[in-house]
Wavefront OBJ file of the C-alpha trace (Angstrom):
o trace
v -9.945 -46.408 8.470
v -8.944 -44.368 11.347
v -5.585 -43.492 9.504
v -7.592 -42.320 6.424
v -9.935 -40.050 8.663
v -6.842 -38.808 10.583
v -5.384 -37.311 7.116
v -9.086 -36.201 6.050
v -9.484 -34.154 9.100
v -6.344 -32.480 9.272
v -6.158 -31.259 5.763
v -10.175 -30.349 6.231
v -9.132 -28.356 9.838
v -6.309 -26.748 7.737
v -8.281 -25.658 5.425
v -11.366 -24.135 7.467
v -7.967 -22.313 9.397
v -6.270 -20.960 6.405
v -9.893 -19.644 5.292
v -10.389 -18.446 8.716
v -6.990 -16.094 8.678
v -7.371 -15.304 4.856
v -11.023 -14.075 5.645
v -12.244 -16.636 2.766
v -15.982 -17.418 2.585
v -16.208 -21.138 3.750
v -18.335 -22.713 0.228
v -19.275 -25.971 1.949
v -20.086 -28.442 -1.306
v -16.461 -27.048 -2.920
v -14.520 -27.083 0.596
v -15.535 -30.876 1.163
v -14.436 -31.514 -2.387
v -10.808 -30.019 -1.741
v -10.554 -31.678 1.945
v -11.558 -35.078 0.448
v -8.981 -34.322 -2.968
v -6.341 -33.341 -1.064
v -6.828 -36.383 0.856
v -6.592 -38.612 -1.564
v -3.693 -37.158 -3.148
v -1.685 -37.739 0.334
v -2.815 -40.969 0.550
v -1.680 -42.083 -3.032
v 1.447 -40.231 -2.130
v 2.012 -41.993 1.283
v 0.805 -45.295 -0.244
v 2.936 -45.026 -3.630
v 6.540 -43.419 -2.448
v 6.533 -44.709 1.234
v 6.585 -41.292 2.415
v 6.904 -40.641 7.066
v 4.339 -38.872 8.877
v 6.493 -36.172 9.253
v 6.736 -34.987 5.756
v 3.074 -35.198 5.108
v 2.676 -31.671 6.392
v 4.616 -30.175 3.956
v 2.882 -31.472 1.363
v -0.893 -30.098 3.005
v 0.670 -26.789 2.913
v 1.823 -27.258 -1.179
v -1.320 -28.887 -1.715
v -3.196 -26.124 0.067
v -0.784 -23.145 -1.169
v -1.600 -24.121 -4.795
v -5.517 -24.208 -4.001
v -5.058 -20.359 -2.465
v -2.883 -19.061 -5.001
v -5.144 -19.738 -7.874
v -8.073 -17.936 -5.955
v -6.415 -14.862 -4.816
v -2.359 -14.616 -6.569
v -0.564 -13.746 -3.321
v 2.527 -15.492 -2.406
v 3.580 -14.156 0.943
v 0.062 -13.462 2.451
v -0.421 -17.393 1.594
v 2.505 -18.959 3.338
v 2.108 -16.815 6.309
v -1.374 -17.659 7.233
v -0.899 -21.443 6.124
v 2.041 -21.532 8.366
v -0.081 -19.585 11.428
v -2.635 -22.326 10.414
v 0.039 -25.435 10.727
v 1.461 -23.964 14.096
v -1.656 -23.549 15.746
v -2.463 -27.198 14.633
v 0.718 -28.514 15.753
v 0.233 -26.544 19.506
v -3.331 -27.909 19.181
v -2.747 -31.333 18.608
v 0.027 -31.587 21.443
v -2.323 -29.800 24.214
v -5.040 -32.180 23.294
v -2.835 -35.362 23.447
v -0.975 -34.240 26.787
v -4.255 -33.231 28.483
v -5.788 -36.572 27.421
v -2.768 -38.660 28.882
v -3.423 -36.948 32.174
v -7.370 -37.546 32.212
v -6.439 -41.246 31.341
v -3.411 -41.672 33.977
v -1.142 -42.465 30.915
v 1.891 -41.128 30.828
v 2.221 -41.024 27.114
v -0.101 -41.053 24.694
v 0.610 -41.093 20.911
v -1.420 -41.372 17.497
v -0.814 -44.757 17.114
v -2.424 -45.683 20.521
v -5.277 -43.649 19.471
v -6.170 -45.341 16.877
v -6.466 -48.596 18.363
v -9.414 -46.759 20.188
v -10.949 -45.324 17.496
v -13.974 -43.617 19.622
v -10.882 -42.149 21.675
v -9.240 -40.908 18.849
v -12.398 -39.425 17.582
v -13.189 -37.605 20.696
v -9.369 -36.323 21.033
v -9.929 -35.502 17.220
v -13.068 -33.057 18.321
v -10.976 -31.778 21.320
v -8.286 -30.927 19.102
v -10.635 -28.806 16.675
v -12.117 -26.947 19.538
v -8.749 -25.637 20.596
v -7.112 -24.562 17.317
v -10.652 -23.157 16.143
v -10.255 -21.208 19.984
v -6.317 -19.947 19.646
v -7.121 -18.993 15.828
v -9.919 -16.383 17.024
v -7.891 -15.051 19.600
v -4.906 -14.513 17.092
v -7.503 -13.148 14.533
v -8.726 -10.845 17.625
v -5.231 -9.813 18.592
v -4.843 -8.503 14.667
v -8.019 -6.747 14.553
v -7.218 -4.814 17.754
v -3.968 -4.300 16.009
v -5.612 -3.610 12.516
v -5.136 0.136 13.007
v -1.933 0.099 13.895
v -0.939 -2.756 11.047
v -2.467 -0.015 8.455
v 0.470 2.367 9.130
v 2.763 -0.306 7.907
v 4.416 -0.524 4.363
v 2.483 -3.531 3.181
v 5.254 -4.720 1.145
v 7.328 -5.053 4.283
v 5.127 -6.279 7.380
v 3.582 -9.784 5.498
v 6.847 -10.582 4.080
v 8.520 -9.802 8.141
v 5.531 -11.893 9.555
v 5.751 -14.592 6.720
v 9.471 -15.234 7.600
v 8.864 -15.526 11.281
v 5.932 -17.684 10.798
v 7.331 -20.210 8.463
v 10.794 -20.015 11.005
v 8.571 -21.049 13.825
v 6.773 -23.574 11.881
v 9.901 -25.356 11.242
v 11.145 -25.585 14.674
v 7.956 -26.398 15.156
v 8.098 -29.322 13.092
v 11.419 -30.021 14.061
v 10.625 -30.589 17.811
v 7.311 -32.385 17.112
v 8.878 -35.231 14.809
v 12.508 -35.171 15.825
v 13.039 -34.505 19.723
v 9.229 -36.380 20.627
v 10.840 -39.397 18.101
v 14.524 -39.790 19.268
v 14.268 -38.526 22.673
v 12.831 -39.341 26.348
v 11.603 -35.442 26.206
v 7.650 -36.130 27.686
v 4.989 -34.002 25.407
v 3.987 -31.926 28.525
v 7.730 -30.491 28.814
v 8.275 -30.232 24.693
v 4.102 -28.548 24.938
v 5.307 -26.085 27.268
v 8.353 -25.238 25.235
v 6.450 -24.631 22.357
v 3.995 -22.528 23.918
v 6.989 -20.454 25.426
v 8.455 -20.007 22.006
v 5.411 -19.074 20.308
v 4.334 -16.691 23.196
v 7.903 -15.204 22.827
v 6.659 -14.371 19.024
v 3.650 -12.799 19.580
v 4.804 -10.450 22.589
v 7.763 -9.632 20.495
v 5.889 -9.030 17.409
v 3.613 -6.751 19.717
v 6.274 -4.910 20.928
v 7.806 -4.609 17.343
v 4.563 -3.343 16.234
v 3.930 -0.440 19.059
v 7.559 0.436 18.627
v 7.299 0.534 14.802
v 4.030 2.493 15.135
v 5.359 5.109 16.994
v 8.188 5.850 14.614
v 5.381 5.770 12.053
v 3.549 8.604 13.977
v 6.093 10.523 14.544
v 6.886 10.942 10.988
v 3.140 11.596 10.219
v 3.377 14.502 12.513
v 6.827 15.829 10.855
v 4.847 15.469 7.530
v 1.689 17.694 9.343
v 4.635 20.034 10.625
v 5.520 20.407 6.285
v 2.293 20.589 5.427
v 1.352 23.457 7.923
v 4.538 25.417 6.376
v 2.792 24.574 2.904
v -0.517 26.170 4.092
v 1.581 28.922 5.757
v 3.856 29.569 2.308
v -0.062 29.463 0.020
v -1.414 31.905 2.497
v 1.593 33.958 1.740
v 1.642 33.904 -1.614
v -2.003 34.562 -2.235
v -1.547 37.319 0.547
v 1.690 38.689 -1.647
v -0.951 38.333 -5.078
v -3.535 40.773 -3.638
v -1.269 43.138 -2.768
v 0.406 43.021 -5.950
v -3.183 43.339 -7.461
v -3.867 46.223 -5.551
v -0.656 48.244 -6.030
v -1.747 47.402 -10.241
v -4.944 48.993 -9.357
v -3.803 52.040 -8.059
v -1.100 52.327 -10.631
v -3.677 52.218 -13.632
v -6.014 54.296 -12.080
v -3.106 56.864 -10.840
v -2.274 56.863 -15.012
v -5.835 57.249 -15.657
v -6.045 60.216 -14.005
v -3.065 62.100 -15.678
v -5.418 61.767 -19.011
v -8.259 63.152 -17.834
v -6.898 65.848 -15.929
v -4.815 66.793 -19.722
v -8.172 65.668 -21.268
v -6.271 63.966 -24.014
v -9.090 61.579 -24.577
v -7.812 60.116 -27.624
v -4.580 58.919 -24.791
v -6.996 57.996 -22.744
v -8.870 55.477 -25.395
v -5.345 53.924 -26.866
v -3.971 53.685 -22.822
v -6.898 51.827 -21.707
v -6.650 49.381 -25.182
v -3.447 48.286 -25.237
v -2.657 47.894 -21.497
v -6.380 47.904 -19.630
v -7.915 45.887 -21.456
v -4.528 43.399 -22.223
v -4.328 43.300 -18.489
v -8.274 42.889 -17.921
v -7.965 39.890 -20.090
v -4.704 38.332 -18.280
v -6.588 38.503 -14.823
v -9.827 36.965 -16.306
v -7.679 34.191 -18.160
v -6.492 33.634 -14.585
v -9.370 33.479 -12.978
v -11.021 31.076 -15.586
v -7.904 28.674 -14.891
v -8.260 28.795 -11.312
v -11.930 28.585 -11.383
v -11.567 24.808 -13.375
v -9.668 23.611 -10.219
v -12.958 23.194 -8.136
v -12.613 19.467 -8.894
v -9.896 18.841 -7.214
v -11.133 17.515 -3.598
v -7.929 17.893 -1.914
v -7.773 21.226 -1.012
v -3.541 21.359 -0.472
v -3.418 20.320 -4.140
v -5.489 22.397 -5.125
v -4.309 25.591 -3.391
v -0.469 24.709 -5.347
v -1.962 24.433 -8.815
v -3.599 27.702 -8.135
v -0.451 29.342 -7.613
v 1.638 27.328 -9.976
v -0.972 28.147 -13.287
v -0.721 31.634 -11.720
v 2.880 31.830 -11.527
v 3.245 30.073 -15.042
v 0.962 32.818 -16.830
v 3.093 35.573 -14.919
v 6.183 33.644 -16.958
v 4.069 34.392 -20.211
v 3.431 30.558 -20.109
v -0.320 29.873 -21.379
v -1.797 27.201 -18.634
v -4.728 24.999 -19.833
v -6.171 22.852 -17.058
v -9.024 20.163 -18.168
v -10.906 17.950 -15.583
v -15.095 17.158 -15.771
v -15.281 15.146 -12.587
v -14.193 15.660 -8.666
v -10.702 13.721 -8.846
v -9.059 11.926 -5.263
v -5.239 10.232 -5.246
v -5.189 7.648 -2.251
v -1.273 8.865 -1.412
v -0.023 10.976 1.537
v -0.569 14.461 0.616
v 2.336 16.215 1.305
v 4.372 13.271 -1.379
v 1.571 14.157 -4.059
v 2.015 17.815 -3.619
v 5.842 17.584 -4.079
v 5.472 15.521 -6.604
v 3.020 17.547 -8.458
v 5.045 20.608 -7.947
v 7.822 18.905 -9.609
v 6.083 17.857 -12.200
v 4.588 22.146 -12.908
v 7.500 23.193 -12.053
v 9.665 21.305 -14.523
v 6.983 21.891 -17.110
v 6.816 25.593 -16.626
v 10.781 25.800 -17.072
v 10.866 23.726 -20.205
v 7.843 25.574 -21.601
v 8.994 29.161 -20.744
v 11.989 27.740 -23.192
v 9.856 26.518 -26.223
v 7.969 28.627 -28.883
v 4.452 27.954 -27.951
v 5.074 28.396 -24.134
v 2.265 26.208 -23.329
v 1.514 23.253 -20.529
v -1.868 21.960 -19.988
v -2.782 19.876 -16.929
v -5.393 17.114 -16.290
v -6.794 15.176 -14.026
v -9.520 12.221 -14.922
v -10.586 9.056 -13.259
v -10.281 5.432 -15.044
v -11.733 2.587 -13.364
v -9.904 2.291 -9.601
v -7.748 4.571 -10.739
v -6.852 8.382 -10.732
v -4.599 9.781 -13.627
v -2.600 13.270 -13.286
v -1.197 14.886 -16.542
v 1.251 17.109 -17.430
v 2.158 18.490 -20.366
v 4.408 21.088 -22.061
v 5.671 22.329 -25.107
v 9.319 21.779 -25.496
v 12.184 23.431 -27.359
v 14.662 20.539 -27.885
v 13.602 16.545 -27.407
v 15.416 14.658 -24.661
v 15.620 10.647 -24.781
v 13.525 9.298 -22.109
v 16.336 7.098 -21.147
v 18.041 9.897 -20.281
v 15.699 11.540 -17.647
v 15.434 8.030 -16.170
v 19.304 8.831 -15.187
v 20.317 9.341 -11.389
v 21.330 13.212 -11.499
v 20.682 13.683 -15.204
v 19.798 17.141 -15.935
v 19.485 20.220 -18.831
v 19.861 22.874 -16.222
v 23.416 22.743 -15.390
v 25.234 22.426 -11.793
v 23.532 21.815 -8.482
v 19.889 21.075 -10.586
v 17.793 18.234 -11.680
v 17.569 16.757 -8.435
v 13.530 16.869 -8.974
v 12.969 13.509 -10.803
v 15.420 11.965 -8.398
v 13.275 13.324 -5.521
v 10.155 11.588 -7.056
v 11.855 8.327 -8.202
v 12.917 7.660 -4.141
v 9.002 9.090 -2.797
v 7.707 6.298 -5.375
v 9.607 3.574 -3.810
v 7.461 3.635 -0.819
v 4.182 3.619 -3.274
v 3.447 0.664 -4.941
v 0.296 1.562 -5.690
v 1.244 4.648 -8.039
v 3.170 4.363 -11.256
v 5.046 7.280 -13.125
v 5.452 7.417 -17.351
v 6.539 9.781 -19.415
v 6.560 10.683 -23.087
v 7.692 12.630 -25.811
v 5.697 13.394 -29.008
v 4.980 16.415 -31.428
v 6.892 17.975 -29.682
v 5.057 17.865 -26.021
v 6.394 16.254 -23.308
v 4.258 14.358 -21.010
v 4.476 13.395 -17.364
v 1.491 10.685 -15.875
v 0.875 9.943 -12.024
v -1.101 6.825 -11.783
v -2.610 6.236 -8.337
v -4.531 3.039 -8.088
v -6.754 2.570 -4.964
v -4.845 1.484 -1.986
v -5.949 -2.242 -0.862
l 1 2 3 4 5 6 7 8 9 10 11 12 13 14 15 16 17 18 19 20 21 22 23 24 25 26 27 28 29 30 31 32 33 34 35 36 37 38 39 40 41 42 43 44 45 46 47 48 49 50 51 52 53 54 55 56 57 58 59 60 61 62 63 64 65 66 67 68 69 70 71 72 73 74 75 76 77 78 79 80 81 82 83 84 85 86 87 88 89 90 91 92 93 94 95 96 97 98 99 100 101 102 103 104 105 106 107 108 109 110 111 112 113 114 115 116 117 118 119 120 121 122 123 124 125 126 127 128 129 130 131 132 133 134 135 136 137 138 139 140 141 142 143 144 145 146 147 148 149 150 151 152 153 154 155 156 157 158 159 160 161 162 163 164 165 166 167 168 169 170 171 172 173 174 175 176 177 178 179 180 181 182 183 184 185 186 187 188 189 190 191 192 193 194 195 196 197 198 199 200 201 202 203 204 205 206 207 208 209 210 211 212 213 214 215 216 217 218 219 220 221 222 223 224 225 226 227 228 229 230 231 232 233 234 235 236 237 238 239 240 241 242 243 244 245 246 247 248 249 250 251 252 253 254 255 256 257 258 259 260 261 262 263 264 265 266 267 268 269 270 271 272 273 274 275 276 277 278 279 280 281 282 283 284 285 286 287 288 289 290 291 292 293 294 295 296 297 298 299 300 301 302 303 304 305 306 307 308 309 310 311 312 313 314 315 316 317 318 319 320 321 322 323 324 325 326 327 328 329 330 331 332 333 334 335 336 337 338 339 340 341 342 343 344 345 346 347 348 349 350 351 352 353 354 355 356 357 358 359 360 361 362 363 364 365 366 367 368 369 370 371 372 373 374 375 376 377 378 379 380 381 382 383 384 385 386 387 388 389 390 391 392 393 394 395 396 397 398 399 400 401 402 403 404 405 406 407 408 409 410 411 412 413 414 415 416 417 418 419 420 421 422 423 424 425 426 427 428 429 430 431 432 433 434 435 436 437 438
């Protein structure tokens, strides 16, 4: 009876610590049910295929990994809090065993004394839960301080780091806690304090690997603010350079104007101010119009380059259509979206400037938890999409089509943003999908 409660508690106290680290909600009637299935399973197992004490851990975490993995699909975030979970039961379990052999003068006390006393068992049981429940909120606490910090990180990188050290240190864990205790004279107070050396080593280490990484982390986010001030600095330029073009226009129409009236050729006068007033009056208006359709965009660096590439495009003769209906956001850094954006224009602009319709029209919409950038342009010859996949491929000659390549390496550190392209009727197309960051 005592054995059977022994495997019922420790798969229910792994469970209520995996939940704990995973941030699960704890569903009492369905958690019971798992505890008491798992239970049985290990106990058919153990009774059925004579398996050791030592290898019924392994198959709580299986039994337990399978149960997670249908409710939330992730592999690495799994094993590394259901290894956390098994190591602070192991450290747990060894504390409350030592401590208890000093309170009762014995110098060694194992399971199988225990449960010849099953109201000592039972109260070493409770002693037991109250520590691993106590050093799993202060590891929770010691990532939430950290939770800031932890945010910088590449989230493909840091679980799958963490998840290798934690199922590492489970495993010597393990090791020393059915091997050395079994075959040795080691006591449980000397192999306790080794343990809690080892896994204090871990944590101060991953701390320190965590400040360290952080501060590489910053430094880079202020060389990206250093780029994105020289952004601001080249669009205040530009727009500075676009006035006074506008204004040296302005003097030079009215400055013709003049020579008319002075001649008082007013039939001059009325074909001049047809064919290049008003052709230059509509240009500027067709600009504005563009422009004006960007209000939209919420991020004002993106929306101060699309500004200048539509204007720069209809300068080229290109014809810029730009369609959005509702205020668009992309969860990416902003100085990657902006280069990849201007990539995108930039490449569109070139290959349209080429084509007969000299057209590219650019949209932005919102679908579900996700924000969609398009880009399209007419084309004068079609290209294989296999081809512009290429390292280095390029249409341009020497020394160009680096662009693509520049995107293809910034996407590699986005897996929450996905690139396509297309080619039909002769458009080519160009998609930025940015899903929300988790």
């Amino acid at each position: 009876m005592v054995h059977f409660f022994q495997l019922l508690s420790s798969a229910g106290l792994l469970l209520a610590l995996s939940k704990l680290f995973l941030k699960e909600r704890f569903k009492l009637l369905l958690d019971v049910s798992i505890t008491v299935a798992l239970t049985m399973i290990i106990t058919l197992v153990s009774y059925f295929f004579n398996v050791n004490e030592s290898s019924l851990g392994i198959v709580y975490l299986v039994g337990l990994f399978v149960y997670f993995y249908t409710i939330n699909k992730k592999v690495v975030i799994n094993i590394l809090c259901l290894s956390a979970s098994m190591i602070i039961a192991i450290l747990a379990d060894m504390l409350s065993i030592t401590l208890i052999s000093m309170v009762v003068g014995i110098s060694s006390v194992g399971t199988d004394k225990l449960r010849s006393e099953p109201s000592a068992y039972f109260a070493s049981f409770l002693f037991m839960v109250a520590i691993a429940l106590g050093m799993a909120l202060l590891v929770s606490v010691f990532f939430s301080k950290s939770r800031e910090r932890i945010k910088l990180f590449n989230w493909n990188e840091l679980p799958t780091l963490l998840g290798v050290i934690a199922v590492a240190a489970f495993l010597f864990l393990y090791w020393l806690t059915f091997t050395v205790v079994s075959y040795t004279t080691i006591s449980r107070a000397i192999l306790l304090i080794i343990m809690m050396v080892i896994v204090g080593a871990i944590l101060v280490a991953s701390l320190f690997f965590i400040k360290s990484k952080t501060s590489v982390i910053e430094l880079k986010s202020k060389e990206n603010e250093l780029t994105q001030l020289k952004m601001y600095t080249n669009e205040i330029e530009s727009m500075q350079q676009e006035i006074r073009k506008f204004k040296h226009d302005y003097m030079n129409i009215l400055a013709s104007l003049s020579g008319y009236i002075e001649q008082g050729n007013m039939a001059g006068l009325k074909k001049y101010f047809d064919e290049k007033i008003m052709t230059f009056s509509v240009q500027k208006d067709g600009i504005d119009k563009t422009v004006d359709r960007l209000i939209y965009v919420e991020q004002e660096e993106l929306k101060g380059l699309l500004a200048m590439k539509a204007i720069r495009a209809q300068e080229a003769g290109v014809k810029v259509e730009i369609d959005m209906v509702e205020k668009v956001r992309f969860h990416m850094d902003i100085v990657d979206l902006c280069r990849i954006v201007g990539i995108f224009v930039d490449n569109a602009i070139e290959a349209a400037a080429l084509s007969t319709e000299k057209t590219i029209a650019i949209g932005m919409v919102n679908v579900a938890e996700r924000s969609l950038l398009i880009v399209t342009n007419t084309v004068a010859d079609m290209v294989p999409i296999f081809k512009l996949r290429e390292k280095g491929f390029t249409t341009k000659g020497n020394s160009h089509g680096l662009g693509l390549e520049i995107v293809r390496s910034i996407l590699k550190s986005y897996p929450n943003v996905n690139n396509d392209m297309k080619f039909e009727n002769q458009m080519f197309t160009q998609v930025l999908e940015v899903r929300e960051a988790q």
